[in-house]
N, C-alpha and C positions, 0 to 999 in steps of 0.2 A: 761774688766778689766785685762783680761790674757794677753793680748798682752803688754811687755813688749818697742815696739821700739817708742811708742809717750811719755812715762814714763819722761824722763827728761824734754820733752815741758811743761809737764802739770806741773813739781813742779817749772821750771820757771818761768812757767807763775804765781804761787801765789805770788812768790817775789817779780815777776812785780805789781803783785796787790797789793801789801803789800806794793808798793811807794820805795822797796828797788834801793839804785842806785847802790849797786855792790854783785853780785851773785859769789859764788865759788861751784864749783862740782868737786868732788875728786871719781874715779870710778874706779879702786879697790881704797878705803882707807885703807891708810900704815900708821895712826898715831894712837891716845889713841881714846878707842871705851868701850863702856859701857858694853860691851857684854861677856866678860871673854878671856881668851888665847887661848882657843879651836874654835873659830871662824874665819876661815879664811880669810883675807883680799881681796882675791880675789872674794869673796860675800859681800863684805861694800862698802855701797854707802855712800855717804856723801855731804849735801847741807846746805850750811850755807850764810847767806842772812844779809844784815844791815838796812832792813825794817822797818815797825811802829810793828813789833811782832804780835802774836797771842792773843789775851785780853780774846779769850772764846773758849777753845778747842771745844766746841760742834762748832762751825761755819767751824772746818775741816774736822771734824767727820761728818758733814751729805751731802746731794748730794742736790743743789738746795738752797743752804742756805750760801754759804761759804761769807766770811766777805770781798768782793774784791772790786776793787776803779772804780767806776762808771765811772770816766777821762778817763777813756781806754776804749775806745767805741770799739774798732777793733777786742775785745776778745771777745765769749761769754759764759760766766763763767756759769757752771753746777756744780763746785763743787765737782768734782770726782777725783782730784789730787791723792791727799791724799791717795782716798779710793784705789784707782790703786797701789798704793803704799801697802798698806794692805794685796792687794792682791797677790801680786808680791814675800813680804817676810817673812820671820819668822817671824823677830823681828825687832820694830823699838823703836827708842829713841828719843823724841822730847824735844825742851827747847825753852822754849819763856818769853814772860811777862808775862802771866798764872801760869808760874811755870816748870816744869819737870814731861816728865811722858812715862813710858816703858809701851810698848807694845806689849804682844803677838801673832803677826797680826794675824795667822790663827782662835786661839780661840777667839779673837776679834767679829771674823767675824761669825762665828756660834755660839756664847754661849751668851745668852742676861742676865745672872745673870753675867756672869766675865765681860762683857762690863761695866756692872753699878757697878761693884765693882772696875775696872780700873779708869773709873771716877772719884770714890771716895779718890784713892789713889794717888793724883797729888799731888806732894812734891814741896808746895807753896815756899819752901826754893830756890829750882832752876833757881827762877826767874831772867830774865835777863833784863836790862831794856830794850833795842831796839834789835829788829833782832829775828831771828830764826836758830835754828841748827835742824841740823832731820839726822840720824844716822839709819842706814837699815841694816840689816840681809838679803842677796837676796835671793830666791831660788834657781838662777840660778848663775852661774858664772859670773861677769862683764860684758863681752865680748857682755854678751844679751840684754843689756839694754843702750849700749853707740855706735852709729853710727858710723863709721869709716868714713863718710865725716862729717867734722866740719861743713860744710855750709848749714847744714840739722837747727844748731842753731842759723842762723845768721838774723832769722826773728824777735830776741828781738828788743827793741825800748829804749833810756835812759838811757840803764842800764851797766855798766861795767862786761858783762859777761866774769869769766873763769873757762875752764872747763880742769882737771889737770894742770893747772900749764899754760895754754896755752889761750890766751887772745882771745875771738870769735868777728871779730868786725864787728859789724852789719850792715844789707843793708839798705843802703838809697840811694838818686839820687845821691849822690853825690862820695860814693864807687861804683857804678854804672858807672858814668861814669868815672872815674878812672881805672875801670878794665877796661871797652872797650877804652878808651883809651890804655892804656897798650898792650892789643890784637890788635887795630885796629880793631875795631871790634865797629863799632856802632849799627848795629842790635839790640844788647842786650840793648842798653838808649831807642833805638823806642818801642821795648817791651816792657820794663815798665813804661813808660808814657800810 
């Protein structure tokens, strides 16, 4: 859960699960954040998704349970998104069709009376109807958690991913053989056939 560099695959891949068709990740986030002025932007992550939403936060919260779309055979969903995510920062802030609800990740994670009392306090008012927003406190500075090659995310499928402001466009045969094309290079079409 400590290793920060598969972190963005994995909350991708819930939006993928979640049927969203366009993903955005913003890493550092420079806009309005739930967290106060004293939190540096260069620790906010931000992943906001136009999914079918979250209907039952417990289905993110546990490992082995998460609520993902069977159509997508290619994934094999454990459930651990999220909790990677927990692990990784202080504080996060989620909003779905559930409602809204902040969380303390590290006391989260070891205090089984504050976990059931976080629960309790989801602010049914936040609800959104489609999509999800998730809002992170990191530990670590940005830098640790966002790849420096883009093509490390180009393994999504369907989905309009962009990650800052920068649009990730996915592999398939047919960007495939447009880039060896481009290189001359058809090696890389026999590979992955």
């Amino acid at each position: 859960f400590t290793d920060g560099s598969n972190l963005l695959l994995e909350l991708i891949q819930n939006s993928q699960r979640a049927k969203a068709r366009k993903v955005s990740v913003n890493l550092p986030w420079m806009g309005e954040h739930p967290f106060g002025d004293s939190v540096s932007p260069q620790h906010l992550l931000r992943i906001e998704d136009d999914g079918r939403g979250i209907r039952d936060i417990t289905a993110l919260l546990g490992i082995a349970i998460s609520d993902w779309n069977a159509d997508i055979s290619s994934q094999d969903p454990a459930g651990m998104g999220f909790l990677q995510l927990l692990a990784l920062s202080k504080q996060v802030h989620i909003q779905s069709r559930f409602g809204s609800l902040h969380i303390e990740s590290q006391r989260f994670l070891k205090d089984g009376a504050y976990r059931q009392e976080t629960l309790e306090a989801i602010d049914k008012a936040g609800a959104i109807t489609s999509g999800t927003v998730i809002t992170a406190e990191m530990l670590k500075h940005w830098v640790s958690y966002l790849r420096s090659d883009m093509n490390w995310y180009r393994g999504h499928n369907g989905i309009e991913l962009v990650i800052n402001g920068e649009q990730i466009e996915p592999i398939s045969i047919n960007t495939l053989i447009k880039e060896a094309e481009e290189k001359k290079n058809l090696y890389n079409v026999l590979k992955y056939r």
